[in-house]
N, C-alpha and C positions, 0 to 999 in steps of 0.2 A: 879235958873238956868233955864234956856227956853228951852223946850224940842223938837228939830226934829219932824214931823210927822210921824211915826209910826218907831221911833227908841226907842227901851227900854227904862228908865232911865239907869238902873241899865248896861246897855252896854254903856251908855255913861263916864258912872263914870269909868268903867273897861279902856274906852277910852284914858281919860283925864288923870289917873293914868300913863299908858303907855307911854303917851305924855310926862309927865312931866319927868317921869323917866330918860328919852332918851335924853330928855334937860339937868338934869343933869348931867348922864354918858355918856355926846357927847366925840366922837372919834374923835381925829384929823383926816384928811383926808390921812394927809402923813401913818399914820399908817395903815389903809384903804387896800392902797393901795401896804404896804408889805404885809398884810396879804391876798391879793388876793394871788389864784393860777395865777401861770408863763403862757402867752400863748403859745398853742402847736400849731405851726404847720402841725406836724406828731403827728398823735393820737395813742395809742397803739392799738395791733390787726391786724398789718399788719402781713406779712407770712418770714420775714427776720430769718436763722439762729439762731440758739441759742448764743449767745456771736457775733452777727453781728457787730462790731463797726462803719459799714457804716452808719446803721440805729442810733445808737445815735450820731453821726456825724450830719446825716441831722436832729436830733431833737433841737439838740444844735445853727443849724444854723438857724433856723426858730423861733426859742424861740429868739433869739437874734435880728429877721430884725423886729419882729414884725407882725400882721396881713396885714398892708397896702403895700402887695407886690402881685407878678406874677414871677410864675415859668414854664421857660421852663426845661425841662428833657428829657435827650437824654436816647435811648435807655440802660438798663443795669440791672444791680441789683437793685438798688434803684428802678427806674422804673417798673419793673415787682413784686418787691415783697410788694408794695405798691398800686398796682391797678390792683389785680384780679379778672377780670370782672362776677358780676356789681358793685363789692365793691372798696373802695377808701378811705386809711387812711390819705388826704392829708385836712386843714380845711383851704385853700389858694386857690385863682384861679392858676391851673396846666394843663399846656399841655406836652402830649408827641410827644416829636420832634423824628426824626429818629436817628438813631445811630450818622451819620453824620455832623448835622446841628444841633446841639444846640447853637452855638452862633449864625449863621443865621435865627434864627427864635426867638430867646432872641433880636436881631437887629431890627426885625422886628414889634415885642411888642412895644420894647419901641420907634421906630418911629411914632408909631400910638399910642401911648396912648401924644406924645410931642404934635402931629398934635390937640388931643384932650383937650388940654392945664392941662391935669392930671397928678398928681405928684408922683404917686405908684411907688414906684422901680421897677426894672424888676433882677431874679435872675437868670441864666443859671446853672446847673447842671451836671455833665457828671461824668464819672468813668475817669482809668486813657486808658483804649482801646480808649474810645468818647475823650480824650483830646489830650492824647500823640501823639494817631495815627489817626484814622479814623475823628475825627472830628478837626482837626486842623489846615486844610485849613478855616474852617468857623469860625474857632475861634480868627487865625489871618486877617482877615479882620475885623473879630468886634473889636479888639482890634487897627486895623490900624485905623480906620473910626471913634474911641472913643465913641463908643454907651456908655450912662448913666447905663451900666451893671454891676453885681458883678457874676464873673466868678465863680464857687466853683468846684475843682476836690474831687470826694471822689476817694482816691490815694491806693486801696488795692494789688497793681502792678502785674497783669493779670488780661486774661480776665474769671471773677471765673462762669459770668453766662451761659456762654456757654461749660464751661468742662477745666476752667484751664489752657491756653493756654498762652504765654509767649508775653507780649507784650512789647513795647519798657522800660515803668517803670520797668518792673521786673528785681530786679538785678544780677549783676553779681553772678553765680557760683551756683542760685537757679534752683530746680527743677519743670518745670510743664511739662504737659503731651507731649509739642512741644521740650522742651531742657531737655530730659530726659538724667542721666549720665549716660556715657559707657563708650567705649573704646574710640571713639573720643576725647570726651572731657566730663568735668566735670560739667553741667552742662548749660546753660546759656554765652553763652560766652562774651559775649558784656556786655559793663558798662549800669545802668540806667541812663536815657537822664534828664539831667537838664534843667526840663520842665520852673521852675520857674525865670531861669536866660534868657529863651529865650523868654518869654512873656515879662518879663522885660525888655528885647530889643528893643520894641515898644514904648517905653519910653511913657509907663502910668503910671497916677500919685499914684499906689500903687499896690503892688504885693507882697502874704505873704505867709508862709509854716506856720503850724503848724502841731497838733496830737492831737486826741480823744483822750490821755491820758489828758491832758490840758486843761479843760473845757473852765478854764476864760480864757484863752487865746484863743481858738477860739471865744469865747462872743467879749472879748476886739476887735480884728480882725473884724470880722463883724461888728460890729457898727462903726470901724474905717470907712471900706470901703462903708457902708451906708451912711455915711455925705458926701462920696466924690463926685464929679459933674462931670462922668467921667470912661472909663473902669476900671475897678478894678479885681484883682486873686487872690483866694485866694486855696491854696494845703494842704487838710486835710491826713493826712497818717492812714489810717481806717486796721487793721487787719483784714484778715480773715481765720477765723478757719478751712473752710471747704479747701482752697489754700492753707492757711501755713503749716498746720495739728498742731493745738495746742488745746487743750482746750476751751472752749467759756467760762469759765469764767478765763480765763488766756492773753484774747482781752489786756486788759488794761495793764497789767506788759510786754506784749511782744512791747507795742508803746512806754512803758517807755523808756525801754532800749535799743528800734532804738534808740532815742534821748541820751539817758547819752551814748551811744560809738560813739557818733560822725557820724553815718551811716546816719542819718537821722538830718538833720540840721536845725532847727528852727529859721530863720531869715526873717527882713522885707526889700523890695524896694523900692526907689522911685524915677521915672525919669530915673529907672536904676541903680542906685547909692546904695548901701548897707546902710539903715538906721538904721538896730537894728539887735542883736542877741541874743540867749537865753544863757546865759555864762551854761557852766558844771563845777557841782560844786566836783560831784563826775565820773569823767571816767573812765567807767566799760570796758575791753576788750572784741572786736566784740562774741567773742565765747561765750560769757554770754546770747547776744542774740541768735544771732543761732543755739545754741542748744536747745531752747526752740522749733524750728519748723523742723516736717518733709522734709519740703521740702530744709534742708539742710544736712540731715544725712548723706551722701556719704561723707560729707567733714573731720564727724570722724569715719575714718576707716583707714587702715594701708596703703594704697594707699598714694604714695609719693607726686604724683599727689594734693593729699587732703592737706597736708601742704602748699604747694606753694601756692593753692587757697586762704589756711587760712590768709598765711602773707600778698596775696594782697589784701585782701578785708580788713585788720586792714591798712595796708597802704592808703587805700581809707579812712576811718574813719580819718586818720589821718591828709591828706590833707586837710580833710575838716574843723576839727579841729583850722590847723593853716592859709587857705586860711580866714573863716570866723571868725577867733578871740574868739573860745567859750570857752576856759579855763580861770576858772574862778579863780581873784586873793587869791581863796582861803578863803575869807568873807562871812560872811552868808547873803546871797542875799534874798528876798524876789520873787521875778523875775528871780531866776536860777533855773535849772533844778530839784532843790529838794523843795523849795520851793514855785513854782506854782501850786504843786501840790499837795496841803496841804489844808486841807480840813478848814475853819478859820469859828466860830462862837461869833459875837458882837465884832468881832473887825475890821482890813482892809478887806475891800471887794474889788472882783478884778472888777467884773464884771454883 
């Protein structure tokens, strides 16, 4: 064997050993490539709450578009508790847009990356203050004008970074620091605004609700609205501990059970038109949820007042129920409400 200049022998043989070995116990590539780690996004270390579900909301959506994107992010929680300066847990190109303009400047991205004949998606970000209210003059013109966008509300209804304050998502009969109960009234008085049916009004070619209880279903969602050529919404329902008053590691059982009573509706649009919904396989009564969080405790207490509020807000579950078809024939669904959320190892994967 012909020896290198001034390489060992005996490092070569160590070499050629090696070689050979790795030739025998070659690894498929597909296999490779499970056994990589997931890309993140959002990296851990940022300053989010203990049991923040916003924060794994946005990890879950970034792990899902992939690295080859651009995010705008309107002012909020996400936003501040992710880039306190000079730090930054975001491993994507990120701008922060003002509270008001994040589809306007998500519009603007991606005009100028088309102009540049580049193919990176462009994401918009907002809470539900930036969606519902404050930025949703800019939001319906991106969605009027069909920028190449994927809208994402993290839906935790109020505004929790400024002290809790009641915005159009927050629903009915809940307490924050703006609709505090008393004698007027109980709460909250006004219904939450059906953000997702009126983006769908603009008739884009997709528009979805889910819930950080739901991993693969927001995976599956995102990647949907990824492939589309076109504005896209997508409405994550993110809990939060420090607005609701629950637990931080009680985030995930409190989004479950928005979804099983019906409160919180998990369905897809398109064009407008209702293309999918999450059947309920087990419907739990609204009080199962809300008693989980402070900010509904006035509603048990002896106050008669606190009843009426009970029955209409199960009557809102309820409507929603039979408006959007989610009781389920009673089959064990793989895709219902008990089993999306079932943790599956070497066998269906969702996402």
């Amino acid at each position: 064997m012909q020896t290198k200049v001034g390489t060992p022998v005996n490092q070569q043989t160590s070499n050629f050993k090696t070689n050979q070995m790795m030739t025998e116990t070659a690894i498929p590539v597909s296999n490779l490539r499970k056994k990589q780690p997931r890309f993140r996004g959002l990296e851990s270390g940022h300053r989010a709450c203990l049991g923040c579900a916003e924060a794994l909301a946005a990890r879950l959506v970034t792990e899902s578009a992939g690295p080859d994107v651009m995010v705008a992010n309107a002012t909020g929680c996400l936003e501040i508790f992710t880039t306190p300066w000079p730090e930054s847990a975001w491993r994507i190109p990120w701008v922060h847009s003002l509270f008001e303009n994040a589809g306007a400047v998500a519009s603007g991205m991606e005009a100028a990356l088309k102009a540049q004949g580049k193919s990176s998606k462009v994401l918009a970000f907002g809470g539900d203050g930036g969606t519902f209210d404050i930025g949703f003059q800019a939001l319906s013109g991106m969605l009027e004008r069909g920028h190449n966008v994927l809208y994402v509300c993290f839906d935790n209804e109020a505004y929790m970074n400024t002290g809790i304050q009641r915005s159009s998502s927050t629903p009915h009969a809940a307490m924050t620091t703006t609709s505090p109960p008393g004698k007027e009234r109980m709460g909250k008085r006004h219904l939450k605004k059906d953000i997702v049916s009126i983006v769908a009004a603009h008739h884009i070619p997709y528009a979805a609700t889910t819930s950080v209880a739901y991993p693969s279903d927001i995976r599956k969602k995102v990647r949907r609205a990824m492939a589309i050529d076109g504005s896209t919404f997508l409405q994550i329902h993110c809990p939060c501990p420090l607005g609701w008053g629950h637990e931080g590691d009680k985030s995930i059982e409190v989004a479950r059970l928005a979804v099983q009573s019906g409160l919180f509706p998990i369905i897809e649009l398109e064009r407008g038109g209702l293309a999918g919904a999450m059947p309920l396989r087990n419907i739990r009564p609204v009080t199962e949820y809300l008693k989980k969080q402070q900010r509904f405790k006035h509603l048990f207490t002896e106050d008669l007042r606190a009843k009426e509020e009970l029955e209409h807000i199960q009557a809102i579950a309820d409507h929603n129920i039979e408006v959007y078809g989610l009781r389920s024939d009673g089959s064990t669904d793989a895709f219902d409400s008990e089993g999306m959320d079932t943790v599956r190892r070497g066998g269906m994967r969702w996402a």
